[in-house]
C-alpha positions in Angstrom: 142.0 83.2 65.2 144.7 85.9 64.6 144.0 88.7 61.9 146.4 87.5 59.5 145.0 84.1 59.4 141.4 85.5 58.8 143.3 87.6 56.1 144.5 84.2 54.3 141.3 82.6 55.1 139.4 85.6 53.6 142.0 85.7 50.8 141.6 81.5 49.8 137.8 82.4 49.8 137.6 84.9 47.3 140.2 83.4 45.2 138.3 80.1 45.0 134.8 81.7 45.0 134.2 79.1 47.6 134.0 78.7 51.4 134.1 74.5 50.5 137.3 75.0 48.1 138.9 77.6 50.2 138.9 75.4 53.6 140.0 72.6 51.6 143.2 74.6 50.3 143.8 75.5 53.8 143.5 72.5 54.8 140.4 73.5 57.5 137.6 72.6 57.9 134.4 74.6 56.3 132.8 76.1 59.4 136.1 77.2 60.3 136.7 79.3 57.2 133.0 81.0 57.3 134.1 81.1 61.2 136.8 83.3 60.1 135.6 85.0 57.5 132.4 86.0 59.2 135.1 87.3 62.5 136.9 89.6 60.0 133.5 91.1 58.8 132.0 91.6 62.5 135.4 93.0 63.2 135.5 95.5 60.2 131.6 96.5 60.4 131.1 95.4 56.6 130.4 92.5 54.4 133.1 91.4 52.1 131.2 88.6 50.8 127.5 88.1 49.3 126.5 84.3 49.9 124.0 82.9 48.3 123.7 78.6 48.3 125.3 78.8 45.2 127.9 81.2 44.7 130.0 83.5 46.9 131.2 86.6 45.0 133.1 89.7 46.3 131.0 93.0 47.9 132.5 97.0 46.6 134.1 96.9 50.3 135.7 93.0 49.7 137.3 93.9 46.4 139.5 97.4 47.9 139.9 94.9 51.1 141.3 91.9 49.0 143.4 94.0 47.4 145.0 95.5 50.7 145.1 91.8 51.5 147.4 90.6 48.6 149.5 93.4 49.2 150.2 93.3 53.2 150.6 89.3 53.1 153.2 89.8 50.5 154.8 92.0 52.8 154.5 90.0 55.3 155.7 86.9 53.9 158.9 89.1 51.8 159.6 90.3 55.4 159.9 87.0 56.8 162.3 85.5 54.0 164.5 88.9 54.5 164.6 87.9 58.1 164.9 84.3 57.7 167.6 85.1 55.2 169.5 86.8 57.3 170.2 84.2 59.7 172.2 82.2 56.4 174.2 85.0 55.6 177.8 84.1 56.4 179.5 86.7 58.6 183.3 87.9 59.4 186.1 87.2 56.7 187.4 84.1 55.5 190.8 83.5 55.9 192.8 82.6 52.7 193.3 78.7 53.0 
């Protein structure tokens, strides 16, 4: 799984307090969203989550990285509408008709 998609995995989880809710937004399956959460984690050297069976709530190190999160998907996604839009934008001069 690619970074950016742990990000948004990582990202639905916090947001719906909820590895269940989260894969079910994403339309995954659960294992796959503790797969990927539990990837970004080993990856980082840090927890960003504390389980417990009935709650998931955000560690010191998950709240700064959620943040960065939000902020860098943003980006990424206002850098692929300015992209995108620029395929739409007309070019050369219209001729008078």
């Amino acid at each position: 799984m690619d970074r950016f998609r742990e990000m948004r995995v990582f990202l639905a989880v916090a947001d719906e307090r909820s590895f269940v809710a989260a894969a079910r937004r994403l339309n995954v399956s659960p294992p796959t969203a503790t797969r990927a959460v539990a990837a970004l984690e080993e990856r980082i050297g840090t927890p960003l989550l504390a389980r417990t069976t009935r709650r998931v709530s955000l560690t010191a190190a998950g709240e700064r990285y959620l943040e960065d999160c939000r902020r860098i998907l943003a980006e990424l996604a206002e850098m692929e509408e300015s992209a995108a839009g620029t395929r739409l934008i007309p070019r050369g001069e219209r001729k008078p008709g």
